[in-house]
C-alpha positions as CSV (number, residue, x, y, z in Angstrom):
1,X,-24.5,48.1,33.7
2,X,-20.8,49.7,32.8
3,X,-19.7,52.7,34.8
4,X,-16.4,54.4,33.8
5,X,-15.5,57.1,37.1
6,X,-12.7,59.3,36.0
7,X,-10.4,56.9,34.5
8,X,-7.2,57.7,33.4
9,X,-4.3,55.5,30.7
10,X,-1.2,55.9,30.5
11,X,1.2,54.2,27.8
12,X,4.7,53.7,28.8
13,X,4.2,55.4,32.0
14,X,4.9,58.2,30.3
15,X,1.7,59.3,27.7
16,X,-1.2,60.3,29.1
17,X,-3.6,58.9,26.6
18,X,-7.4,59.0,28.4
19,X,-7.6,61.6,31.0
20,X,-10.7,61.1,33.5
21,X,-13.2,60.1,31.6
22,X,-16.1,59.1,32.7
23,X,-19.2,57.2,30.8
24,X,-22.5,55.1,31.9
25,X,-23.8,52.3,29.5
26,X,-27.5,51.4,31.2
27,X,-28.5,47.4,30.4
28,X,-29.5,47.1,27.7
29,X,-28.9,50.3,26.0
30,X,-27.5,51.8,23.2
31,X,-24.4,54.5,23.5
32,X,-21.9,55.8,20.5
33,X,-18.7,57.3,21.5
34,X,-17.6,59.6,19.1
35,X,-14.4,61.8,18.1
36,X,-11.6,62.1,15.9
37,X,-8.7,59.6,15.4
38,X,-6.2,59.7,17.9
39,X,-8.9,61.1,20.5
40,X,-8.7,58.2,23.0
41,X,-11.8,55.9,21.7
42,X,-10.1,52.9,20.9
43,X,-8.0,53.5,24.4
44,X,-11.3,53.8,26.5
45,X,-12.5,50.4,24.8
46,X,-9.4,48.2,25.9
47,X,-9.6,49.7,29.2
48,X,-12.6,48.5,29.8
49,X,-12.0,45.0,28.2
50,X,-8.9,44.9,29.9
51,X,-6.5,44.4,26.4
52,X,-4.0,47.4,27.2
53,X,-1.5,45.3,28.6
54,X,0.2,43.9,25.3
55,X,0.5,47.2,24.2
56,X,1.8,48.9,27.8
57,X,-0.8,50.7,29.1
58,X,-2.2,50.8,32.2
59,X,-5.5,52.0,33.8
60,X,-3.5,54.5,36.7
61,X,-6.9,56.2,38.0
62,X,-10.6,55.8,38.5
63,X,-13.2,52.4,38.1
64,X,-14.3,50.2,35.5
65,X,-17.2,49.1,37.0
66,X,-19.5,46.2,35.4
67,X,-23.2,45.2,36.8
68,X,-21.5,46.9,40.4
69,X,-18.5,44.9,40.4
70,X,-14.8,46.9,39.9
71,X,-13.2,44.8,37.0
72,X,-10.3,46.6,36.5
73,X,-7.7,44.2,38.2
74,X,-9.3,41.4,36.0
75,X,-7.8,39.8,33.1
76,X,-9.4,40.0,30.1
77,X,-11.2,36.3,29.4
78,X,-12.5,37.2,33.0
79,X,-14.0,39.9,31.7
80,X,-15.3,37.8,28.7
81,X,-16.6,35.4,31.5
82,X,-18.9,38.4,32.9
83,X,-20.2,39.4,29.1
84,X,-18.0,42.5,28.1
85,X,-17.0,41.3,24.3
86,X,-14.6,43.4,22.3
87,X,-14.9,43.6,18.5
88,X,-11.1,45.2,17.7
89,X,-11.2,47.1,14.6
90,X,-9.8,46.3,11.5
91,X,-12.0,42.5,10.9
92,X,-9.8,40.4,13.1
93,X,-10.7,36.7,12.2
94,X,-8.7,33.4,11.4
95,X,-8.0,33.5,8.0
96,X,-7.6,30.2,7.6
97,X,-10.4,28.9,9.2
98,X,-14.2,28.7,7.8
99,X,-17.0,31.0,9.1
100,X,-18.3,28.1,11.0
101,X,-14.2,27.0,12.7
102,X,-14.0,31.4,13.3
103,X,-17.6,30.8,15.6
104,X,-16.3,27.3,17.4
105,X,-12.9,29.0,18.3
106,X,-15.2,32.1,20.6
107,X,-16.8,29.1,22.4
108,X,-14.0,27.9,25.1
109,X,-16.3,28.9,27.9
110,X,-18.9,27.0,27.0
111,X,-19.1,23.1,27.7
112,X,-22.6,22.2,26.7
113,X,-22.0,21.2,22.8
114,X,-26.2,21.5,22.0
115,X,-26.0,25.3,23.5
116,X,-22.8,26.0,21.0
117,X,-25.2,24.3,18.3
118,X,-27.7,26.8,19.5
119,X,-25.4,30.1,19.4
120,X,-24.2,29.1,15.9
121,X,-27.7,29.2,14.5
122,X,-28.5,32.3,16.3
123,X,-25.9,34.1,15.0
124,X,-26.1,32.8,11.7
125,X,-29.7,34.1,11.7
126,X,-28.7,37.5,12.2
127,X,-26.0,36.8,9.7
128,X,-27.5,34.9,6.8
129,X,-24.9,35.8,4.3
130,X,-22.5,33.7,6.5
131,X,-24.5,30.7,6.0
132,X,-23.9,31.0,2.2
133,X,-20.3,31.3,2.7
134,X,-20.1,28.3,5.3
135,X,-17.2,26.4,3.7
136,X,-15.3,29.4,2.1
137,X,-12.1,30.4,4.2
138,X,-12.5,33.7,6.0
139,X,-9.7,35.1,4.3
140,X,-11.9,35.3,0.8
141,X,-14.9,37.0,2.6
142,X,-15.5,40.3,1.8
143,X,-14.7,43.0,3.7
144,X,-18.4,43.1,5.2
145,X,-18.6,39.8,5.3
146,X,-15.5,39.9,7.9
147,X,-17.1,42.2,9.9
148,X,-20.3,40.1,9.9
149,X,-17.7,37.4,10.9
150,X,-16.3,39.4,13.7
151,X,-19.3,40.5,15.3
152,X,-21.0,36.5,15.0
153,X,-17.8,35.5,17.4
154,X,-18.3,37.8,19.8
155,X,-22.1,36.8,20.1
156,X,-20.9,33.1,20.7
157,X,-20.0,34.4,24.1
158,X,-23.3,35.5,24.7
159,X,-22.6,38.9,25.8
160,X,-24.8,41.6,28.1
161,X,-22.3,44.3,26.4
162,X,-20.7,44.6,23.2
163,X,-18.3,47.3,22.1
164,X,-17.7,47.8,18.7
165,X,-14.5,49.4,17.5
166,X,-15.1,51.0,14.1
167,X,-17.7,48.6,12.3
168,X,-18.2,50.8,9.4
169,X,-14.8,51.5,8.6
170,X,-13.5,50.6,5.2
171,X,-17.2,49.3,4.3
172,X,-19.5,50.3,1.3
173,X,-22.4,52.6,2.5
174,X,-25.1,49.5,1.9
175,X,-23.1,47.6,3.8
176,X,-22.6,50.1,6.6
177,X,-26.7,50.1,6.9
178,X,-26.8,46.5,6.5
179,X,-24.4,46.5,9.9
180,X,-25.9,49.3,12.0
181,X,-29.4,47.6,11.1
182,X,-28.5,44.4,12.7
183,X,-27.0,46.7,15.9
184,X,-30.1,47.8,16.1
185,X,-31.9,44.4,15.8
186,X,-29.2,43.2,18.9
187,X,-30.0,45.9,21.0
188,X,-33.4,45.3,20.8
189,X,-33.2,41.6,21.6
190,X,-31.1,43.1,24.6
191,X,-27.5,42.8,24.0
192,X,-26.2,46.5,25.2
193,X,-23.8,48.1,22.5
194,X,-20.7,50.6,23.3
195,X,-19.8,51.6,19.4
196,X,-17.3,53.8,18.6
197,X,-17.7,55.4,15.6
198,X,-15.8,58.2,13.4
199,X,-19.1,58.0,11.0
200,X,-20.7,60.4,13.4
201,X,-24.4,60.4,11.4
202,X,-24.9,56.9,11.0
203,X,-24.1,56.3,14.7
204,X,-26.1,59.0,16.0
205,X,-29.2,57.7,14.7
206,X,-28.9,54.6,15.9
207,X,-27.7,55.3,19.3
208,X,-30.2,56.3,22.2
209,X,-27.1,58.4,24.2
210,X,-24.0,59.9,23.2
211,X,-20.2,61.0,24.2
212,X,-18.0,62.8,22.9
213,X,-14.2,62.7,23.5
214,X,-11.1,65.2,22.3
215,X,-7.6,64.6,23.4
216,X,-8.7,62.1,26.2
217,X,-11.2,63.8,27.3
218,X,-14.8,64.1,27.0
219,X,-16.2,67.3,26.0
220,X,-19.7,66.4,25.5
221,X,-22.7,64.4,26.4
222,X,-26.2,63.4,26.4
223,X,-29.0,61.8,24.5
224,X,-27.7,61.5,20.7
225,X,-30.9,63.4,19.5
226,X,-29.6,66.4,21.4
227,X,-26.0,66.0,20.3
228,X,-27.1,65.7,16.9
229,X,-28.5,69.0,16.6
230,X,-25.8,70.9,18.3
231,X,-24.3,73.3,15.9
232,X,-20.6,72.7,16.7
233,X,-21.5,68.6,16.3
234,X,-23.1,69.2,12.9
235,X,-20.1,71.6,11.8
236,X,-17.3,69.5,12.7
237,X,-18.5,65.8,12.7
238,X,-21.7,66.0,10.8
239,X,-20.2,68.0,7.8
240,X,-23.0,70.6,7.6
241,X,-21.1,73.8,7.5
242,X,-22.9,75.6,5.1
243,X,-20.7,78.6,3.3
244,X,-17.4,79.6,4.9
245,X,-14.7,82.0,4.9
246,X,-11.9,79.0,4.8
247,X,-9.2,81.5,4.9
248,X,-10.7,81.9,8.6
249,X,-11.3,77.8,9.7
250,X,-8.1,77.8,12.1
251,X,-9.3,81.0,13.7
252,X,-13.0,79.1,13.9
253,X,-11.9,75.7,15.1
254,X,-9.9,77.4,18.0
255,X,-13.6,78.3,19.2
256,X,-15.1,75.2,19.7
257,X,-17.5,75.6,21.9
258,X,-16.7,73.0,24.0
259,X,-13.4,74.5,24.6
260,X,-14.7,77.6,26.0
């Protein structure tokens, strides 16, 4: 369904911020992007949703391909129109506007006021705790509940891909299980999910296929299972080093594996 071939950002037309990287997200399926911050995630997301613009960068190499169609000279509510949705991180709703006003304001494309009617219940059913809050501005919603919120307006568009930009981040563990559980739930009911995710575990057992990306690049790949049990995974994003030497770390982390 989404094909990135060797794409390259640049910022400024100076910093070279993704350099070739290449990822497949089949329909319907489920794939976690991993790495550190400053690694290029984020960058990789908005070239594909087509949001790098406002802050000057610019797709210079390679496709963004989408169900066989090369999207990257589209703007982004075209892309919206096709059923890539974007959830930015950091829980970016209207404040001043109720759960229920946050859910009417994704719905632009759509015309037909009984299928809005429709969506709203749908998403409400994955998000119950919405319901409860229906009149409170979003503003006073917790910070799961925004997330909730976030996710519930991208699903107004009714999207065949949804990327998520950090969804655990900031969030109490019960709520981070509460979250990937309804991922799960979404991508069995067929919605397929990009996630990018620095909580490396939690997204690995969800996921069915992996990446992982360092400096732009990606270093690694392949079903998450497999990347779960590599040794250099589990001692640098899994936390499972066992007993070190740490007056040796900066002479261990120069060996990466990956790196060779």
């Amino acid at each position: 369904m989404l094909s990135l071939g060797n794409v390259e950002v640049v910022y400024d037309r100076v910093f070279l911020a993704v350099k070739g990287v290449s990822i497949e997200v089949s329909e319907g399926g489920m794939v976690a992007l991993l790495g550190a911050n400053g690694a290029g995630k984020s960058t990789t997301l908005k070239a594909i949703s087509g949001l790098l613009m406002p802050e000057r960068g610019e797709v210079t190499r390679g496709e963004v391909r989408f169900n066989g169609r090369d999207v990257a000279h589209l703007s982004p509510p075209e892309r919206v129109r096709l059923g890539i949705a974007h959830v930015l991180e950091g829980r970016r709703v209207f404040e001043h506007l109720t759960p229920d006003e946050n859910l009417i304001a994704a719905t632009s494309m759509h015309r037909d006021r009984r299928r809005i009617a429709e969506l709203r219940e749908k998403v409400y059913g994955y998000f119950p705790r919405l319901k409860e809050r229906l009149s409170t501005k979003a503003g006073y919603l917790s910070g799961g509940e925004q997330q909730m919120l976030a996710i519930g307006r991208a699903l107004m568009i009714e999207p065949k891909l949804l990327m998520l930009d950090e969804p655990s981040l900031g969030l109490a563990p019960y709520l981070v299980d509460e979250i990937f559980a309804i991922l799960e739930q979404l991508n069995r009911d067929g919605v397929g999910i990009l996630l990018v995710e620095q909580n490396a575990a939690a997204a690995l057992d969800i996921a069915s296929d992996a990446y992982l990306i360092e400096n732009g690049r990606i270093v690694m790949s392949g079903a998450a299972g497999t990347l779960k049990e590599n040794p250099d995974i589990q001692e640098f994003y899994l936390g499972r080093a066992g007993r070190k030497d740490y007056h040796a770390v900066k002479h261990y982390r120069r060996r990466k594996r990956w790196l060779a």
